[in-house]
Backbone bond lengths (Angstrom), bond angles and torsions (degrees), N, CA, C in turn:
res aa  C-N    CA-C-N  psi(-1)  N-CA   C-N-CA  omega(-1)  CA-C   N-CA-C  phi
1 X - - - 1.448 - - 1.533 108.90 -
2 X 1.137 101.82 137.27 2.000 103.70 -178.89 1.637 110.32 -67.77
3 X 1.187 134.04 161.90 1.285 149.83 179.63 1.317 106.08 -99.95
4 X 1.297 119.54 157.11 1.485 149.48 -167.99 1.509 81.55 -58.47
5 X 1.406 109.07 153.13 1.461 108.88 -172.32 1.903 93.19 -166.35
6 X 1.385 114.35 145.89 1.396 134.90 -179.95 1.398 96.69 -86.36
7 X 1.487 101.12 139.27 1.857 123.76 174.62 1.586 105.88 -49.44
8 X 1.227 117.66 -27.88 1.661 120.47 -170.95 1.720 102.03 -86.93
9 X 1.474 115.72 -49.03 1.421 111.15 172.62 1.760 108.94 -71.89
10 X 0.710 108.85 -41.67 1.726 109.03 168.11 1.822 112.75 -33.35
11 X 1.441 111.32 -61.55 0.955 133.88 170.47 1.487 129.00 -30.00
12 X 1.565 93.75 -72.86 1.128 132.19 173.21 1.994 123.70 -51.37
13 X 1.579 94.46 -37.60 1.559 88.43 -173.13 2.315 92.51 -96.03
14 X 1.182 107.72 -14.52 1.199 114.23 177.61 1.725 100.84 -45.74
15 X 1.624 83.67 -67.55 1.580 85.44 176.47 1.520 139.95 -66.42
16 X 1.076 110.29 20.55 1.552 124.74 -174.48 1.458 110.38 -143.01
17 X 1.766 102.89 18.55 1.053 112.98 174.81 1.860 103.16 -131.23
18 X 1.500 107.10 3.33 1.287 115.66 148.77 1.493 106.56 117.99
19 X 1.544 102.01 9.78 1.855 96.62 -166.12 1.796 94.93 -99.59
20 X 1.282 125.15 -177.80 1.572 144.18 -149.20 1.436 96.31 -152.47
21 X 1.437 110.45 108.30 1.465 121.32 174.45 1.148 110.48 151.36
22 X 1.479 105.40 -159.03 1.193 125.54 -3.25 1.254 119.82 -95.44
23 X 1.445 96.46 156.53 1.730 90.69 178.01 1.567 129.08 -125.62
24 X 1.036 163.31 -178.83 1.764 148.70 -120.92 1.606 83.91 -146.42
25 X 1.400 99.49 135.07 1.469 116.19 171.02 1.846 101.39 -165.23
26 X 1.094 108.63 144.79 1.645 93.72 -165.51 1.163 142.39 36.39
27 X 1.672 119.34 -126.93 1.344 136.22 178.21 1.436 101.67 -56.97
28 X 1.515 116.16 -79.71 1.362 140.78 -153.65 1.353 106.32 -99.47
29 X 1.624 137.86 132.03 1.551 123.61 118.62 1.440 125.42 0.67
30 X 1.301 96.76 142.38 1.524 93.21 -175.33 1.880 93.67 -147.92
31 X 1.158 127.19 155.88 1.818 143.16 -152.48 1.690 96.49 -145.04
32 X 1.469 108.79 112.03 1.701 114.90 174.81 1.311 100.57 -92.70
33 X 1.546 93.24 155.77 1.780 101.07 158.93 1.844 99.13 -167.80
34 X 1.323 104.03 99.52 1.476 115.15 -152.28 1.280 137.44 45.34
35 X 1.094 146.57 -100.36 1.491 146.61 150.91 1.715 122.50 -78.32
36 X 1.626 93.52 -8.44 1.632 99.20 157.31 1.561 135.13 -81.62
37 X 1.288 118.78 117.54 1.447 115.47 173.57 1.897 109.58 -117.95
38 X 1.100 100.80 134.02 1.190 110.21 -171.28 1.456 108.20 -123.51
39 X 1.452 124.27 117.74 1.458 128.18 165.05 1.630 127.90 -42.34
40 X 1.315 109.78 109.70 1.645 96.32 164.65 1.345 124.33 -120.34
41 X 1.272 118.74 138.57 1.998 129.26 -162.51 1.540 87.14 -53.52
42 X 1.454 99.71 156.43 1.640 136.71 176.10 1.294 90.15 -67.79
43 X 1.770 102.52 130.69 2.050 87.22 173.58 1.637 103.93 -68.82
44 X 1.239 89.94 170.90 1.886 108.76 153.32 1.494 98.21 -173.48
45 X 1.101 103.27 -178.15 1.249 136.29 -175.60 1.162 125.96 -25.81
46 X 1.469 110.52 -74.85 1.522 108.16 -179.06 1.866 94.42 -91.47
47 X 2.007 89.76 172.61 1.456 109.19 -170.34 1.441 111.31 -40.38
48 X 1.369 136.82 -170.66 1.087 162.45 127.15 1.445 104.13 -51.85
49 X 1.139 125.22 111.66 2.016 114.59 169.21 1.477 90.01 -78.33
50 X 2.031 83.78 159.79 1.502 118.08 -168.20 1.926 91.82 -59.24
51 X 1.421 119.02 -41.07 1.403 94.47 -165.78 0.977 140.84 -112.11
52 X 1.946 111.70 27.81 1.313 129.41 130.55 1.380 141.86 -98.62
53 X 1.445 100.73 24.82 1.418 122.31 149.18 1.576 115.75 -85.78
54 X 1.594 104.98 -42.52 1.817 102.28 177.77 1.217 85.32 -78.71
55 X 1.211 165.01 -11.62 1.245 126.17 175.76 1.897 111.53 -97.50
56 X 1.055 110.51 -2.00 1.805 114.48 173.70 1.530 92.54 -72.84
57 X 1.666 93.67 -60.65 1.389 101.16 -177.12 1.676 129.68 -41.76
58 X 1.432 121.24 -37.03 1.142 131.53 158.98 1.805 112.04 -71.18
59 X 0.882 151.09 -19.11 1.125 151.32 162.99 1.819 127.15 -58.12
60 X 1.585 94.90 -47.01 1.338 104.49 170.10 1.642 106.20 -106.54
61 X 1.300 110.65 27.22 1.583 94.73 166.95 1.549 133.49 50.83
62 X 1.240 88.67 36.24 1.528 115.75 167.27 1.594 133.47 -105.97
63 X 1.515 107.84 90.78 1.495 114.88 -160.03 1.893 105.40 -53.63
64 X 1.315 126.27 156.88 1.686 121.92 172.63 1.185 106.79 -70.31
65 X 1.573 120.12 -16.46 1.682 114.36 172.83 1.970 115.03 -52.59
66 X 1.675 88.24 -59.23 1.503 95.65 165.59 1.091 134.92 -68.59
67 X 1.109 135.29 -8.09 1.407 175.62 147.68 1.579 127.27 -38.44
68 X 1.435 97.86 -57.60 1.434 127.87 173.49 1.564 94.93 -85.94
69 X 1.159 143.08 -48.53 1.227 135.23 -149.53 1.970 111.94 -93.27
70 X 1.194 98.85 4.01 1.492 109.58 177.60 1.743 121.34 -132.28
């Protein structure tokens, strides 16, 4: 399972995992990667918890193997 993680590292491994963003549409941020768009939380303050990262992470179909390794 992934660890608590900051909106900037969130970001950051998104993009080195091939997605373009993010960019503002409504409520939430949102992170492309072809016909995939995947929601990401409004920053603030404290971390990202571990288990709405596995669940972004399950959304765009990103195993923690690949996950962990970037």
């Amino acid at each position: 399972m992934p660890k608590n993680i900051s909106w900037r590292r969130l970001i950051q491994k998104f993009r080195r995992l091939g997605f373009d963003g993010p960019y503002s549409g409504g409520r939430h941020l949102f992170m492309t990667k072809g016909e995939l768009k995947v929601r990401i939380p409004n920053p603030h303050r404290d971390d990202i918890s571990k288990h709405l990262v596995a669940e972004i992470l399950r959304q765009a179909g990103i195993t923690n193997d690949e996950w962990e390794n970037f």
